[in-house]
N, C-alpha and C positions, 0 to 999 in steps of 0.2 A: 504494500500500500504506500503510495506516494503520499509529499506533502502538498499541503492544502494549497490553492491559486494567493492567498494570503501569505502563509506560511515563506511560500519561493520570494513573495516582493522583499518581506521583511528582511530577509535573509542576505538578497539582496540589497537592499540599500544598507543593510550593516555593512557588506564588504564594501562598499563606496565610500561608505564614514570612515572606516578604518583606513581605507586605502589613501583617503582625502588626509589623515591623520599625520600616517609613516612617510609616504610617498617623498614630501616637500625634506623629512629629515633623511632618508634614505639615497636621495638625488642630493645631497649637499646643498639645496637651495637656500639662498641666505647667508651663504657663507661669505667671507670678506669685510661683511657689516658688523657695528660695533654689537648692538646687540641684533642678533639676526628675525626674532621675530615677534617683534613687537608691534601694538595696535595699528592702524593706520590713524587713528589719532595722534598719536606721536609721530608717524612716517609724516601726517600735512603738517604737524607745528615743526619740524627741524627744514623740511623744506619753505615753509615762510621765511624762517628765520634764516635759512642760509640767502631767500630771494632778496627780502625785505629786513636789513638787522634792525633797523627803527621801528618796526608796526609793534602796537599797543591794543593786545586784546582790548573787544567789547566786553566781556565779561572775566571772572575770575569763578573759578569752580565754589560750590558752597561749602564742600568738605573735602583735604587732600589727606588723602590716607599717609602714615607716617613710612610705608616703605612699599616697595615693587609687591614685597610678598603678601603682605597687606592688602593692596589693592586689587593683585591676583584671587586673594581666598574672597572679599566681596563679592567681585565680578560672578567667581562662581556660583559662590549663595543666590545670586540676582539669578544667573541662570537656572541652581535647580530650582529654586522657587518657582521659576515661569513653566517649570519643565514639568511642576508638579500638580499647578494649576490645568495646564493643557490636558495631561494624562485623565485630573477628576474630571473634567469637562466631558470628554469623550466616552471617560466611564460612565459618565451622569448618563449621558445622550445613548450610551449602545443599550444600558439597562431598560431605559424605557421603552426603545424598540423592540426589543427580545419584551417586556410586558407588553407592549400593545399588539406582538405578533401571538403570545401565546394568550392572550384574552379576545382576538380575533379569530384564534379557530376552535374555539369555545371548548366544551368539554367532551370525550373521548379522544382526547392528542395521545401518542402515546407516554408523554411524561404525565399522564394523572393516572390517580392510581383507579378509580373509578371503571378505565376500561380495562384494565388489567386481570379482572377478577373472571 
């Protein structure tokens, strides 16, 4: 028995995650640079700054985090939070499908136990 037409995507884009992951460290990409892969926030403000060494942000951030690694463990938090909101979303949403499909074909499905007998 094969996996499910689901089963193959999922499986699927994990090796593209993965692959999108290793690939840029496994091809040296990046290398030469001081730090090789940081935000493209910081890739536009060092090229301002190398175009324009006088420009004067419009703003200043509200909170700067006291160090790299610092700012890296936020970042992530921000991410699993959004990661974890998304996931209940979808769980909220398939739950009710699967109720509104199994209260649309009313009773003898074979999950109740009523036809069973």
């Amino acid at each position: 028995m094969g996996m499910s037409r689901n089963a193959k995507i999922n499986t699927l884009l994990l090796l593209v995650v993965a692959a999108l992951a290793v690939l840029p460290l496994a091809l040296g990409l990046g290398e030469g640079k001081e730090e090789p892969f940081t935000g493209a926030d910081a890739q536009a403000e060092a090229a301002i700054t190398e175009l324009r060494p006088d420009y004067e942000p419009w703003f200043t951030p509200l909170y700067e985090p006291p160090s790299g690694e610092i700012e890296s463990a936020l970042f992530a938090l921000q991410a699993a939070l959004g990661a974890g909101v998304l996931a209940y979303y979808f769980g909220v949403r398939r739950g009710r499908r699967q109720g509104a499909a199994a209260a649309a074909a009313g009773p003898g499905t074979p999950g109740d136990a009523r036809a069973e007998d």
